[in-house]
C-alpha positions in Angstrom: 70.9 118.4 33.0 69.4 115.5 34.8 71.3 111.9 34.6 69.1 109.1 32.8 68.3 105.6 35.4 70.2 102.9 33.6 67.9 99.7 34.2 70.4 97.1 34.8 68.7 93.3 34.8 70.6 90.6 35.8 69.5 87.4 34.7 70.3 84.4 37.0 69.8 82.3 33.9 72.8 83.2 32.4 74.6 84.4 35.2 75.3 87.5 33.5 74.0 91.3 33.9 71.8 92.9 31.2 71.7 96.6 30.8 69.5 98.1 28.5 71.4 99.1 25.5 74.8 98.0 26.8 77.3 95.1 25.4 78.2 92.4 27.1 81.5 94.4 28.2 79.7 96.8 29.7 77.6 94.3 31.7 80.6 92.9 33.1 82.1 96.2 34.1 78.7 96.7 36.1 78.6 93.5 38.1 81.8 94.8 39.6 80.5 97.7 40.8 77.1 95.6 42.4 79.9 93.7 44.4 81.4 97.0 45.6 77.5 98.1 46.8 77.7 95.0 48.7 81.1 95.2 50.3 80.3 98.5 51.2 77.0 98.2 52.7 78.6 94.7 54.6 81.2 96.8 55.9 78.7 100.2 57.5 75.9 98.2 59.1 75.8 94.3 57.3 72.7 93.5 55.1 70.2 90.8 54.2 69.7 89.8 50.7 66.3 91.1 50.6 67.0 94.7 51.7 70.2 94.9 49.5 68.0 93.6 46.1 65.7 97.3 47.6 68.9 99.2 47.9 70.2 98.1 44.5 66.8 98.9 43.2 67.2 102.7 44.3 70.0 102.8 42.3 68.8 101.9 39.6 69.7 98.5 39.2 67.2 95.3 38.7 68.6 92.2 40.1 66.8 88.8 40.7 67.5 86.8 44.3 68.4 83.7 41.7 71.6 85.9 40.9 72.2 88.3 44.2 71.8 85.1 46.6 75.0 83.2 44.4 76.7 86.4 44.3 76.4 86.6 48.0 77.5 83.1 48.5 80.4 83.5 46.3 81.5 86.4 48.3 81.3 84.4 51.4 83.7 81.8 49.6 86.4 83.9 48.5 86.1 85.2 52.4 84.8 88.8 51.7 81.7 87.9 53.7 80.4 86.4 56.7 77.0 85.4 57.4 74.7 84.4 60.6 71.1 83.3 60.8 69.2 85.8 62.2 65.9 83.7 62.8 64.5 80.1 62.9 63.2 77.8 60.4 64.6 76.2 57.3 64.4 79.7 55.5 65.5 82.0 58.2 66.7 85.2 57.2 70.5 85.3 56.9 72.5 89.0 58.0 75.9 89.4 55.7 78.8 91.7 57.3 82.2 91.7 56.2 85.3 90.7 57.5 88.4 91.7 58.2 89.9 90.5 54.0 86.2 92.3 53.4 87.4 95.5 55.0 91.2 95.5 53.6 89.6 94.8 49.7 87.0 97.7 50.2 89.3 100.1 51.5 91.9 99.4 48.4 88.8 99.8 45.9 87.9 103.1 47.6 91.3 104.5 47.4 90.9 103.1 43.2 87.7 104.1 42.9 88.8 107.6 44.2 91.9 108.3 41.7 89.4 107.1 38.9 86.5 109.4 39.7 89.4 112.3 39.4 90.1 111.2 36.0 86.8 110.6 34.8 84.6 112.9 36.2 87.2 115.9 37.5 89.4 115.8 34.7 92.9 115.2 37.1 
């Protein structure tokens, strides 16, 4: 049995997420697991914004810069994320890696993430 794609849009409009067919609850639910996509992508090798709105893409989700780049920024605030400029110019491109909270708050999601997926999906 194959798995359907879920095409999740998030509208920087509202600053909410909208999945196709999905309630606002739902949506909600999702947006934490887009953080967690970032954190952990931060964490294995950093990211830019553009390539991380590709990577999102590939699974399945649809997400404008108007709401990733504020979702970045907000991580950076609460201290989840660091970023450096990585070129010149008033637009230079801007490489996100996490830091040390970054590391600590992926690594206690993992071990959540974990016990959930063996109640869910294994049935533990």
């Amino acid at each position: 049995m194959s798995n359907p794609t879920v095409e999740l849009i998030i509208d920087s409009r509202y600053n909410e997420i909208n999945v196709a067919g999905q309630d606002a609850g739902n949506q909600e639910l999702l947006s934490g697991l887009i953080r967690l996509h970032i954190l952990h992508h931060a964490v294995e090798e950093g990211l830019y914004g553009h390539w991380m709105i590709g990577e999102l893409a590939r699974h399945g989700y649809r997400i404008s810069p108007g709401t990733l780049y504020p979702m970045l920024h907000g991580m950076e605030r609460k201290g989840y994320l660091k970023s450096s400029v990585t070129g010149k110019g008033r637009r230079a491109p801007r490489m996100y890696r996490a830091t040390a909270k970054g590391r600590r708050a992926l690594a206690f999601a993992r071990e959540r993430v974990r016990e959930l997926f063996g109640e869910l999906v294994e049935g533990r």
